[in-house]
N, C-alpha and C positions, 0 to 999 in steps of 0.2 A: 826396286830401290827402296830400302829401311828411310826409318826416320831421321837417324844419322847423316845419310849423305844428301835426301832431301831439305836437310834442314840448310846443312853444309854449304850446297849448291843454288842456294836460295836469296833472291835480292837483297834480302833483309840481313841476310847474314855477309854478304857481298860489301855492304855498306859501315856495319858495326858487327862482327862476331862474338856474339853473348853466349861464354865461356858455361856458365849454368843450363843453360838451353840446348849446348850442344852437350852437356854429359844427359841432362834427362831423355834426352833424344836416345842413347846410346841405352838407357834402361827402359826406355820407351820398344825399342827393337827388341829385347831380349823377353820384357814380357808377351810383347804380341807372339816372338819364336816360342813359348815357354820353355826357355833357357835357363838352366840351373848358375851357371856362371858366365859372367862376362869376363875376356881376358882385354886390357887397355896395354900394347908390348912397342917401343920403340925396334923398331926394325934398322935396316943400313938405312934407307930414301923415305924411311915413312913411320907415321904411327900406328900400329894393323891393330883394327877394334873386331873381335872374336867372340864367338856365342856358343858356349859348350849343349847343344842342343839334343838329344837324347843319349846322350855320354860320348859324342861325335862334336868336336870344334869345326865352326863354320866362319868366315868371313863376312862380316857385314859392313864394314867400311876400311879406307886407307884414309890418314889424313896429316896433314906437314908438321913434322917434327919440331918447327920452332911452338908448336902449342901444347908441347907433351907439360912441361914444367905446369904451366894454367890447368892444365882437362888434371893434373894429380894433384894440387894445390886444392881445387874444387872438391875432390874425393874427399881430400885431410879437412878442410872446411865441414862438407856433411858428414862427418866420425868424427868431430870432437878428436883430430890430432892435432901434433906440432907441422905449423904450415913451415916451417924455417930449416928443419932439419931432413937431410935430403940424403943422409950416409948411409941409414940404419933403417933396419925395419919395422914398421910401424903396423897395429892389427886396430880395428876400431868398427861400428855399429852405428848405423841409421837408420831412420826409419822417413820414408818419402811421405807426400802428404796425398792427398786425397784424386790430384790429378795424377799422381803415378798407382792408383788402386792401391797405397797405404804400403806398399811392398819394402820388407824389411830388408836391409842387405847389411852382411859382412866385408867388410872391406882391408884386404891384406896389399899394404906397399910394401915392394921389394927393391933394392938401389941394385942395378946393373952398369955395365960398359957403356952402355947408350943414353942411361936416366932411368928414370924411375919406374917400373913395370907397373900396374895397380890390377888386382883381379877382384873381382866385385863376386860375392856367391848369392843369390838373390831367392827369398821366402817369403810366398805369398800367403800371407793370412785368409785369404780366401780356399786355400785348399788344405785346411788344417782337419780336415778328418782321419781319425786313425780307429779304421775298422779292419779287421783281418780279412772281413769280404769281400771289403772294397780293393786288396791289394794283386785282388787275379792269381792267386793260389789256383792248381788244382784239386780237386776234392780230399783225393787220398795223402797230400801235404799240409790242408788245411786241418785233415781231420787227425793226423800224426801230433800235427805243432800244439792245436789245442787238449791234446789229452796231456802233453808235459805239462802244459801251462797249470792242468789240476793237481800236479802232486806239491804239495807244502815243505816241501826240502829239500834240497842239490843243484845243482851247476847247469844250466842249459847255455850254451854256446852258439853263438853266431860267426861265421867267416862267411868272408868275402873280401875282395878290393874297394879301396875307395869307390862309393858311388854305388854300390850292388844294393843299396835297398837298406842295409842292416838297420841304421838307427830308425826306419818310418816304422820295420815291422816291430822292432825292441817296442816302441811306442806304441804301435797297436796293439801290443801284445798285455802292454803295461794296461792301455783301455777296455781291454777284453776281460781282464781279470777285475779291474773296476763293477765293470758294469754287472760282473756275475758275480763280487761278494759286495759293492756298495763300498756305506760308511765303514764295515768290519773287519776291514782290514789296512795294515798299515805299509806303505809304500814310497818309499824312499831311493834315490839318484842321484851319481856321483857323474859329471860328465864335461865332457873338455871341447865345445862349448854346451853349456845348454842351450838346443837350436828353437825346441819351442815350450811355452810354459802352458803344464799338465792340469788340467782342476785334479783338484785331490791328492797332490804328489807332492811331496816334498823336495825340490830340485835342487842340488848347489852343483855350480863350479870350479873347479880345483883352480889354485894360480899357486903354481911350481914355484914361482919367484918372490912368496911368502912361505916355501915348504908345505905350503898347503898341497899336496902331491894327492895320487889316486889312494895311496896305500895310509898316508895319514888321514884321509876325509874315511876311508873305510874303514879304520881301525877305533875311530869315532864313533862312527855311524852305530858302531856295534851295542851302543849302549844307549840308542834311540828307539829301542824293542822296534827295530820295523820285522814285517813280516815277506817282505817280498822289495827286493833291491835290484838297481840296475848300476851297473858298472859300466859304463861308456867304452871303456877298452882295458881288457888285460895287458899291459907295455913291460910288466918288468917284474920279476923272483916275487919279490916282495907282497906286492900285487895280486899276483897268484897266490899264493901261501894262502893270505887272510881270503879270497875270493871262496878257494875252495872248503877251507876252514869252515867258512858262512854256511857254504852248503850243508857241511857234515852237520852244523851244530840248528836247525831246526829253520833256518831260510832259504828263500826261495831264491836263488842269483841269478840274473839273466846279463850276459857282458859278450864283446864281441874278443877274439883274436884272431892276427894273421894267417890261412894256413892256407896253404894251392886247395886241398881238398879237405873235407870231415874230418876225414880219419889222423889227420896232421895235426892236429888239433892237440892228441895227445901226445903226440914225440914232441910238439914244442912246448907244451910244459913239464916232459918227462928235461927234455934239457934247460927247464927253468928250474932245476931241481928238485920239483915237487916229484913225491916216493907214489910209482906206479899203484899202488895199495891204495891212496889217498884218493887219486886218479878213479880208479876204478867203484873206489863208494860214492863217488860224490857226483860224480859228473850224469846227469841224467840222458842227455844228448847232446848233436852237434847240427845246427841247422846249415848247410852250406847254401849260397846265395850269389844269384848273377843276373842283370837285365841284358835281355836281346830288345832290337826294334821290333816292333811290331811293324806288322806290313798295313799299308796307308787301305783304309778299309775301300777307298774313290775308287783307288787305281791299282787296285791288288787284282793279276792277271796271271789265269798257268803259265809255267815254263819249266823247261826244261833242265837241269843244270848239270853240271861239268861230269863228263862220266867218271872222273878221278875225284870229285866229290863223292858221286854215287857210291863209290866205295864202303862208306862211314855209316851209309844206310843200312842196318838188318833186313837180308834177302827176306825174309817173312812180312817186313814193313814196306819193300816197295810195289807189291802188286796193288795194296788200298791207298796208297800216299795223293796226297791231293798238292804236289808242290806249286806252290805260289809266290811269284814276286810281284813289287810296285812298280809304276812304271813310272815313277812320275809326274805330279799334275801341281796342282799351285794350290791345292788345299794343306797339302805337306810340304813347300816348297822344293819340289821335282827331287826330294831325296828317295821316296820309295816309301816311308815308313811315317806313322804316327804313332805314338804313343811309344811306353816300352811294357815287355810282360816277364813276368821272373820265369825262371828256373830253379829250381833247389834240389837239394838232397836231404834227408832228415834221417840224421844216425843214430837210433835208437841204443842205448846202451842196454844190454839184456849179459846173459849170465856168461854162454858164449865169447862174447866182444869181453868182458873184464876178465876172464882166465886170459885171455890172447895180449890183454894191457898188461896184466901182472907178469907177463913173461917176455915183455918188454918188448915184442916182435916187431918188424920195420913197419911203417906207413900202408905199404902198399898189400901187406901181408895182413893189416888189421883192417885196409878194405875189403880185400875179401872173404873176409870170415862178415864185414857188416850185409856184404853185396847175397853172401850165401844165407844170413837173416832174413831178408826180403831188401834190402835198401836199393831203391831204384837212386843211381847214378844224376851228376849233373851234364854230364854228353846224354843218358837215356830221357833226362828230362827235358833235354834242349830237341833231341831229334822226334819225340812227340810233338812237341809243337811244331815242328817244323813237317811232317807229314800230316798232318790238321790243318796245313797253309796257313797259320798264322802268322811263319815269320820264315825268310830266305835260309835256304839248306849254307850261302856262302857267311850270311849275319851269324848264325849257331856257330861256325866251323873259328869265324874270327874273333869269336867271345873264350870260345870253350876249346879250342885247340895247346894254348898253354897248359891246360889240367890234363890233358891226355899225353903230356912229354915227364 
């Protein structure tokens, strides 16, 4: 039982229920889970309070809908929003005090059919380190990403889905170049929200609802002599244009965009209009990116799995395979898993891959000319770790099975 339904179920709360005390509670649970988000959702009979826990929602309490209006009242209270207005959505920032460990949150209301939804996305200033070492790369990906990071001009790309990691390693990556040129160099971020603030960086937030957009703060920025910029997300033509302009004209750009895999990267800016030609000087790489769970180091035990899984395994990799699941214990609450570890792909743009961009060839036709450069895959980088027993052959299959359709 979390601290929510203890608090909930508790004489004190029996007698007078202290509407503050039962949300702290609720971010009380989510730090002890280390939980990225809290979901607070009127359900049909209830309020269901949800813990997005290694990119997995979990249940942590149900609780009577006559309280939903109080527990999102309380949210608009700690964000400095309007407590009155209940139609529209509302986005807003707190910061807890010293008995919640100081823990920053984002707070988005949404108005649904039942009342008001609230999802809390929760940042702990205690884990603000951003070192590339510390983000569980393998060697031959750590040693890929950082030799882009030394070249002084073009485009390095990041995809993934929400949650796959992009902006912690952008930031690392931002601190990595710090720490190896210092004072001497100048570094600049355009970013929607800025989630943490950088020494040395110059950080702003775009608000679309002053025009202030990605492609006006970048077309600004240009005249800020920075030497190395980060774009939060390439979203639109515009966008892209100047992004990769930057590149060509003596900066270093590092931004993420949507793509299933790497190599997608360039058909969706080839249909953002920008000229395959442009594409092909500028773009230095494409880092792709995805967390698996990690399997719970307590309770991580061989097993065996599905011989229709087996399938997916290269016959050469299952005679040494050390497969490994959790079994569940209470140090990971009986999920199997702690922590999560990346997977990536790192698509080096070389002479090869830009004749193949210039002639504008499909997605799947430009991974294989990367795949025939040496680029090791994110199914090859997912089933490595998974014959190393770090993480369940069915956790890979249900991260990494939409890139393989």
């Amino acid at each position: 039982m979390g601290y929510t339904e203890q608090y909930f179920h508790s004489e004190a709360a029996q007698q007078s229920l202290e509407i503050p005390v039962l949300v702290n509670c609720m971010i009380q649970d989510a730090i002890h889970l280390a939980a990225s988000d809290v979901h607070v959702e009127p359900w049909e009979k209830s309020i269901c309070v949800r813990a997005r826990v290694n990119g997995v929602l979990g249940e942590i309490a149900h609780l009577p809908l006559d309280l939903l209006d109080k527990i999102s009242t309380r949210f608009k209270v700690m964000s400095n929003l309007v407590t009155y207005q209940a139609g529209t959505p509302q986005d807003g920032a707190a910061i807890c005090g010293p008995e919640l460990d100081g823990v920053q949150l984002r707070v988005s209301i949404f108005p649904t059919t039942r009342g008001e939804k609230v999802v809390v996305r929760l940042f702990d200033p205690r884990d603000r380190r951003f070192e590339l070492d510390s983000l569980g790369f393998d060697d031959d990906t750590l040693h890929g990403l950082t030799k882009l990071l030394k070249r002084s001009s073009g485009l390095l790309l990041f995809t993934g889905p929400t949650g796959s990691g992009k902006t912690s390693t952008m930031y690392s990556s931002l601190c990595y170049i710090m720490q190896r040129d210092g004072t001497s160099i100048s570094i600049s971020t355009v970013e929607d929200p800025v989630e943490f603030n950088l020494p040395m960086v110059s950080q702003t937030q775009i608000n679309p609802a002053q025009e202030f957009t990605y492609a006006a703060a970048l077309r600004s920025l240009m005249r800020q002599d920075p030497e190395v910029i980060m774009v939060g997300e390439i979203r639109d033509p515009e966008t892209a244009a100047i992004a990769v302009q930057a590149g060509l004209t003596g900066h270093l750009v590092i931004s993420t965009i949507h793509s299933g895999v790497s190599a997608g990267a360039f058909t969706r800016l080839i249909n953002m209009q920008i000229e395959p030609f442009m594409l092909a000087s500028s773009i230095l790489g494409v880092f792709g990116l995805r967390l698996l769970r990690a399997n719970c180091p307590n309770c991580s035990q061989p097993y065996e799995p599905e011989p229709s899984l087996l399938k997916v395994v290269p016959e050469e990799m299952l005679a040494g395979a050390q497969f490994r699941k959790g079994a569940g214990c209470e140090q990971c609450g009986g999920t199997g898993f702690a922590g999560r570890i990346p997977v990536t792909e790192v698509l080096v743009v070389d002479e090869p891959f830009r004749e193949a961009v210039l002639k504008k060839v499909p997605t799947r036709a430009l991974e294989e000319v990367a795949i025939g450069q040496g680029m090791k895959t994110l199914w090859q980088s997912g089933v490595k770790r998974v014959v190393t027993g770090r993480t369940s052959l069915e956790e890979m299959v249900r991260i990494l099975a939409a890139d393989m359709i």
